[in-house]
C-alpha positions as a printed Julia matrix, in Angstrom:
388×3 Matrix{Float64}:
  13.01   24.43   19.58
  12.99   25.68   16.34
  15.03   28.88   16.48
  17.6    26.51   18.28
  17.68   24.0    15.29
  17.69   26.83   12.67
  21.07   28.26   14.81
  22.44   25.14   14.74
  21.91   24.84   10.84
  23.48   28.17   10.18
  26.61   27.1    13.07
  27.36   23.55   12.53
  30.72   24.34   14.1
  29.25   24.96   17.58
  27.97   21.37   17.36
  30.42   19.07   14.76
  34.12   19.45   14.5
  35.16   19.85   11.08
  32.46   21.29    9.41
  34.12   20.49    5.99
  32.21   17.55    6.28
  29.24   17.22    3.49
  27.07   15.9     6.63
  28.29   18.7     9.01
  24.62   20.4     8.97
  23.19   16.95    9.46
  25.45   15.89   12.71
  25.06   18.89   14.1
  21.13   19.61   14.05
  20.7    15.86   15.63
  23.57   17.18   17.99
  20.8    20.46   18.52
  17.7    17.43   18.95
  19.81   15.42   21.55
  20.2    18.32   23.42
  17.04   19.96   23.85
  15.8    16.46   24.13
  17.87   16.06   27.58
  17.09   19.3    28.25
  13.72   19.33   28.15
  13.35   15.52   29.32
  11.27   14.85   26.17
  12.44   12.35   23.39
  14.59   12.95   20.9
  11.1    12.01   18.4
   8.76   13.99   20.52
  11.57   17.08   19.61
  11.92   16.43   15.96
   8.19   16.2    15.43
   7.46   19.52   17.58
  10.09   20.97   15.13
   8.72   19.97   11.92
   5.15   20.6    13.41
   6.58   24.4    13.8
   8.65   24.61   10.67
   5.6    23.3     8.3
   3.05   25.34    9.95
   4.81   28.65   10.09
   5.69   28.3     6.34
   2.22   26.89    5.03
  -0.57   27.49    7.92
   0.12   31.57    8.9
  -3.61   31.64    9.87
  -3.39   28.51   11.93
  -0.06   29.37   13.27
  -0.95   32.52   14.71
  -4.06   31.23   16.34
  -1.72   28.28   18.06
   0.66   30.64   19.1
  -1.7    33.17   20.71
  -3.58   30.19   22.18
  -7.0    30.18   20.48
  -6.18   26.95   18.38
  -5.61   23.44   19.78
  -1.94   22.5    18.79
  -3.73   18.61   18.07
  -5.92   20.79   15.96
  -2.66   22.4    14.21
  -0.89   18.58   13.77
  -3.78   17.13   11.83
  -3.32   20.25    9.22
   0.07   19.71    8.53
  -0.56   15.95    8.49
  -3.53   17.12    5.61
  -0.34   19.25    4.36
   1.74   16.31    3.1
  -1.73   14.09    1.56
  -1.91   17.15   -1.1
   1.19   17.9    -1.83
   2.49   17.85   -5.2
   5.17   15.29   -5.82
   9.22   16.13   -5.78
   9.22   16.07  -10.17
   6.28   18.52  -10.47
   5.52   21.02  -13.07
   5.09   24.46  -12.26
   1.34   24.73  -12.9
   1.38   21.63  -10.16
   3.62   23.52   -7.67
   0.52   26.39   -8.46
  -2.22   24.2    -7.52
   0.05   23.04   -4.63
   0.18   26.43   -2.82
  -3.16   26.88   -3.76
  -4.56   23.78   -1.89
  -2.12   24.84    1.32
  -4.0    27.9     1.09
  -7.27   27.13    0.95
  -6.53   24.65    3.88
  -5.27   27.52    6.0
  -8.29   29.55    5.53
 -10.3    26.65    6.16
  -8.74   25.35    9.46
  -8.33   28.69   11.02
 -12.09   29.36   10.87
 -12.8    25.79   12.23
 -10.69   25.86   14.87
 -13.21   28.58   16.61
 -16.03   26.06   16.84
 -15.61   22.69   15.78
 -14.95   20.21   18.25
 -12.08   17.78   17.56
 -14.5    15.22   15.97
 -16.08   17.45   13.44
 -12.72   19.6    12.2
 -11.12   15.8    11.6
 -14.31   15.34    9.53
 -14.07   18.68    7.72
 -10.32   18.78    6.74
 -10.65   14.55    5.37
 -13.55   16.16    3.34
 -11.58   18.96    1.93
  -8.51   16.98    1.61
 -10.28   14.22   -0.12
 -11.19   16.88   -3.03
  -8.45   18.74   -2.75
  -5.84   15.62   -3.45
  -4.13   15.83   -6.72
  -3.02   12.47   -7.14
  -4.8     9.46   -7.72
  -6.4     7.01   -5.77
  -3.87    4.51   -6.44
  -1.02    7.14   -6.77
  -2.38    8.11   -2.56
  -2.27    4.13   -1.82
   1.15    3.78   -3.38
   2.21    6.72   -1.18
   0.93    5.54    2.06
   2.33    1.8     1.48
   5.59    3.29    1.93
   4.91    4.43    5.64
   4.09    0.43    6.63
   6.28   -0.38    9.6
   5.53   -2.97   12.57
   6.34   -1.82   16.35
   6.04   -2.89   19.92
   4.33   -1.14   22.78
   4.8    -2.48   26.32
   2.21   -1.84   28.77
   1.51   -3.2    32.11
   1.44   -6.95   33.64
   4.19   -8.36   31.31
   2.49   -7.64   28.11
   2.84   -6.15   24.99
   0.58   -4.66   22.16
   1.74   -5.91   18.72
   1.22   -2.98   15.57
   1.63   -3.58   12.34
   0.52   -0.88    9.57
  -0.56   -2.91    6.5
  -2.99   -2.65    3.63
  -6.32   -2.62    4.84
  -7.16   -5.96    2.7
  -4.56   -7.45    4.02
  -5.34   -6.8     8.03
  -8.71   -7.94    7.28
  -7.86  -10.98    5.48
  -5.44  -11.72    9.04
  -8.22  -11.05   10.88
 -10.89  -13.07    9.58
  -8.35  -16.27    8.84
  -7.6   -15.89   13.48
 -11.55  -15.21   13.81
 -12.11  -18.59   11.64
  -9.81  -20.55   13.59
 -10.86  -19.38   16.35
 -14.27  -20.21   16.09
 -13.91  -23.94   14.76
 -11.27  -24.49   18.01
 -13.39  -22.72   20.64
 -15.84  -25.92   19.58
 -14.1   -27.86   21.56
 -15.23  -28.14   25.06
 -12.16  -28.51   26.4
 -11.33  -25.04   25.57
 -11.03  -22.63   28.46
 -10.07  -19.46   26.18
 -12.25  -17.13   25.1
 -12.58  -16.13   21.41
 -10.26  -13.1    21.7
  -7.6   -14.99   23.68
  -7.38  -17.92   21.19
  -7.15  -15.01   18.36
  -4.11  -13.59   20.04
  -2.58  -16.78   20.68
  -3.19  -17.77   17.16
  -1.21  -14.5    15.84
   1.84  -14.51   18.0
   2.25  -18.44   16.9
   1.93  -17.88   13.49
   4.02  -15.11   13.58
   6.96  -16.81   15.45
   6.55  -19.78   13.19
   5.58  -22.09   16.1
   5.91  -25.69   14.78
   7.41  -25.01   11.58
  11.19  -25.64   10.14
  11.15  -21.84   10.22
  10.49  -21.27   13.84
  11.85  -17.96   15.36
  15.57  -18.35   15.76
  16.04  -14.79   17.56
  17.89  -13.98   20.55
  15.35  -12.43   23.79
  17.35  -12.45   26.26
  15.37  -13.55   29.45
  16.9   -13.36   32.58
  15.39  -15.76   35.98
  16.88  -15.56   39.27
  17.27  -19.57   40.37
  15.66  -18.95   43.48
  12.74  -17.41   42.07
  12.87  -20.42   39.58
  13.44  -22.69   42.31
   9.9   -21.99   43.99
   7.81  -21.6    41.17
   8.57  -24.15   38.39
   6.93  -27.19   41.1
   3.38  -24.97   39.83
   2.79  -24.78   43.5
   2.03  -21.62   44.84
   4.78  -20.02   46.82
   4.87  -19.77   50.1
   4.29  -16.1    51.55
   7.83  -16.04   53.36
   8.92  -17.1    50.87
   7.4   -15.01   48.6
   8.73  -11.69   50.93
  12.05  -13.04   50.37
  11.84  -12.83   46.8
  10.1    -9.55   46.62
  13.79   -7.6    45.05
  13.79  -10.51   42.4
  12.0   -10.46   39.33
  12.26  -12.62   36.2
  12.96  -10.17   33.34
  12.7    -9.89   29.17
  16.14   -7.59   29.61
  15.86   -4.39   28.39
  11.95   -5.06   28.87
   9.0    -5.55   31.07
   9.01   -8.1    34.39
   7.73  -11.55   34.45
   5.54  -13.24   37.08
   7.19  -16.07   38.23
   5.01  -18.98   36.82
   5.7   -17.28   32.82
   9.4   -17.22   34.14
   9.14  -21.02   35.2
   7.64  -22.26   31.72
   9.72  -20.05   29.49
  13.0   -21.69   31.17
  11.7   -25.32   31.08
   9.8   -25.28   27.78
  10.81  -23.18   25.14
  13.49  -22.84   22.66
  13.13  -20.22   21.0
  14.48  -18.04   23.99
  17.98  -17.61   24.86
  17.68  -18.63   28.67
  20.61  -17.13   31.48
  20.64  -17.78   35.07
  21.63  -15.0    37.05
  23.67  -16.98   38.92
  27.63  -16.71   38.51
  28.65  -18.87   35.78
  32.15  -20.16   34.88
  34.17  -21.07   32.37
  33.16  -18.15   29.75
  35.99  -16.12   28.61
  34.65  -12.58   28.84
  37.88  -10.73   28.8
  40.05  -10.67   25.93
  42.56   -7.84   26.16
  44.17   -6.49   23.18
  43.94   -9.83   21.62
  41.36   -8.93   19.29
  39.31   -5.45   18.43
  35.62   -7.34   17.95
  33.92   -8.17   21.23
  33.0   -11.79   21.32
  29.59  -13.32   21.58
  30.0   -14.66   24.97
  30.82  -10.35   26.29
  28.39   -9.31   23.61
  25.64  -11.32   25.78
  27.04  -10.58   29.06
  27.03   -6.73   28.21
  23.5    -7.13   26.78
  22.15   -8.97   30.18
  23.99   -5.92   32.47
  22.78   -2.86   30.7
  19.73   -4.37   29.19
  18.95   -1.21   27.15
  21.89    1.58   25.58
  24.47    2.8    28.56
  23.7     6.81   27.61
  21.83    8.24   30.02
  17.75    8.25   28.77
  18.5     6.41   26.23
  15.72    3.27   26.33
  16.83    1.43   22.75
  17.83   -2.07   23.35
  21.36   -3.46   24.22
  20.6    -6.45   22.27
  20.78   -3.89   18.82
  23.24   -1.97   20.12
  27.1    -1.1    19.06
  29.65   -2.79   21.49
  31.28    0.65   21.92
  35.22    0.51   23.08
  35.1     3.45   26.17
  38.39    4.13   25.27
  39.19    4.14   21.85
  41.15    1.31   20.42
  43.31    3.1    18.48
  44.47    4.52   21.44
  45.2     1.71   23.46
  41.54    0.71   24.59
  41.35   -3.17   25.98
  38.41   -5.28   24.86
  37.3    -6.35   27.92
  33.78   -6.62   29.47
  34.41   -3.48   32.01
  35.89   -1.74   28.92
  32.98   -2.17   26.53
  29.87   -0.71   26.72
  26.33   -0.76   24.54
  25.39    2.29   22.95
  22.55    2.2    20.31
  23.56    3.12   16.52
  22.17    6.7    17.11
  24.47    7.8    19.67
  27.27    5.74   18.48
  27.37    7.91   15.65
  27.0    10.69   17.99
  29.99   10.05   20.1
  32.53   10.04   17.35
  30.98   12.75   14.56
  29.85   16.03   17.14
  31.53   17.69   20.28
  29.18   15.83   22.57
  31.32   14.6    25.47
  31.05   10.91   26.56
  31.91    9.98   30.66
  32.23    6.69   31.98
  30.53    6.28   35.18
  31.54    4.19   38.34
  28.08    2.15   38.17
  28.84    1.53   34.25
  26.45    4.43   33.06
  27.63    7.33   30.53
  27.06   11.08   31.27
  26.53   13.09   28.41
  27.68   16.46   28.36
  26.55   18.39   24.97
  28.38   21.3    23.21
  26.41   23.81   24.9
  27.3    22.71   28.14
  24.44   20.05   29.59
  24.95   18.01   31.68
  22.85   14.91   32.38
  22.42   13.74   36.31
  23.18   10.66   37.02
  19.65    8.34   36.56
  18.23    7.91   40.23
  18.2     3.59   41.02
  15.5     1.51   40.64
């Protein structure tokens, strides 16, 4: 992977037409990382981080490196170095004499790890290198706090059953202080005997509320597009349970977040009769929505912009899993060359590959079935996803 990126750098024009371009090197070595991630059917994350795993390592862990490579060293072993790599580095202003101690500390973390890696089990290296990184840190305290305040980010992991786990990265005074207000709650409502949730349910139920600002002027106002076929909604809003023809008959339709997880019927049911804070679609036809406008006008409107987000769900490029609902409406043929803005001429593509399509020589098909082949400069070619 690396040797491929470090081509690419040195031969932006096998990737990028006209390398003239100040960003030339940069289009073309996430042209490189698109390709060996369809390649390789890893993500396009998964690549860059094996990359800069390599490119760190090789430059600042030889001892490690070599062990890795020859398959005496855990690579896990070789990721938490380089993540010890960037806690004592020096910062970009330093002095000389700082740049010193810098190589220094790499060093001495080398030497370290490589001997480790022989007979420490996972548990005890982790314990080692925080030890050694702890004394070998040339910033302060509150200098290594500012620094890791900037890495704070929230994100959503979807696992199985219609649910979600909900991360957010925030000072640790802070995650306890949100913790102990939900555990407080908690407690005083799970006094009430009419509670049937546990202590850990009514937590969780707590968190998501106050997060989407349930019962406040500032209640969540965003778009999730759910979609509920009527006859699925049909036999299960009544709360009775559905009959097991029935139920046979409606095994091919499933109540979706799009772009998402399924929904059991009943959850499908009470998010289409209760709440507002969902933008609700039938998948039955519906009329009297213009969602063809021609060359009238060059910006999709918000009726096609919701129709295109319900068909693809996620971005129309092949592997590509980032939501239609943040996507680019994406004319397939360009309008500047006589491209129509109508629904079957539109299509989602995520900001990433957006970019992609119109700064490197990666070619861009339309399907029959609405899906887009890539084809990269070195001549991949993705096959066409199998159906559900």
């Amino acid at each position: 992977m690396l040797r491929v990126i470090r081509h690419a750098r040195r031969h932006p024009e096998l990737y990028v037409d006209g390398i003239e371009d100040a960003r030339a090197v940069e289009y073309a070595e996430r042209a490189a990382v698109m390709d060996l991630a369809l390649r390789m059917a890893m993500s396009e994350e998964h690549v860059r981080g094996q990359v800069f795993l390599a490119e760190r390592a090789q430059a600042h862990l030889p001892g490690l490196w070599e062990r890795a490579v020859t398959g005496f060293a855990a690579l896990y072993l070789l990721g938490r170095a380089v993540h010890a790599l960037g806690l004592v580095a020096a910062p970009g202003d330093a002095t000389p004499e700082e740049r010193a101690a810098e190589r220094a500390a790499f060093a001495e973390i080398d030497s370290a790890c490589a001997q480790w890696s022989e007979t420490c089990s996972p548990g005890s290296f982790n314990r080692r290198l925080k030890r050694l990184t702890g004394r070998l840190r040339p910033l302060s305290p509150e200098a290594c706090h500012a620094r890791a305040m900037r890495d704070r980010t929230v994100w959503v992991e979807d696992i199985d059953g219609g649910m979600s786990w909900y991360h957010a990265l925030v000072p640790s005074h802070e995650a306890r202080a949100a913790f102990r207000r939900a555990t407080s709650t908690a407690k005083h409502l799970s006094k009430d005997r009419r509670e049937g949730r546990t202590r850990d349910q009514i937590r969780a139920d707590l968190s998501s509320a106050w997060l989407r600002g349930v019962g406040t002027d500032t209640a969540v106002k965003t778009k999730v597009f759910v979609t509920i076929p009527v006859q699925l909604l049909t036999a299960a809003r009544d709360g009775k349970k559905i009959d097991p023809a029935v139920q046979n008959v409606l095994a091919a339709e499933q109540a979706e977040v799009v772009g998402g997880d399924s929904i059991d019927p009943v959850t499908a049911a009470q998010i289409f009769t209760d709440t507002t804070a969902f933008h609700r679609v039938i998948t039955d036809p519906v009329e009297g929505v213009i969602l063809d406008m021609d060359r009238r006008t060059y910006r999709p409107t918000k009726a096609q912009r919701a129709w295109l987000i319900l068909k693809h769900g996620t971005c129309s490029c092949d592997g590509c899993e980032r939501l239609a609902a943040d996507a680019d409406i994406d004319h397939r043929r360009p309008w500047a060359a006589g491209g129509r803005t109508n629904t079957d001429s539109l299509a989602p593509l995520c900001p990433h590959h957006h970019t992609h399509r119109h700064r490197t020589r990666t070619r861009y098909r339309s399907r029959p079935n609405d899906t887009i082949q890539l084809t990269t400069p070195t001549g991949h070619t993705t096959p066409e996803p199998p159906p559900f």
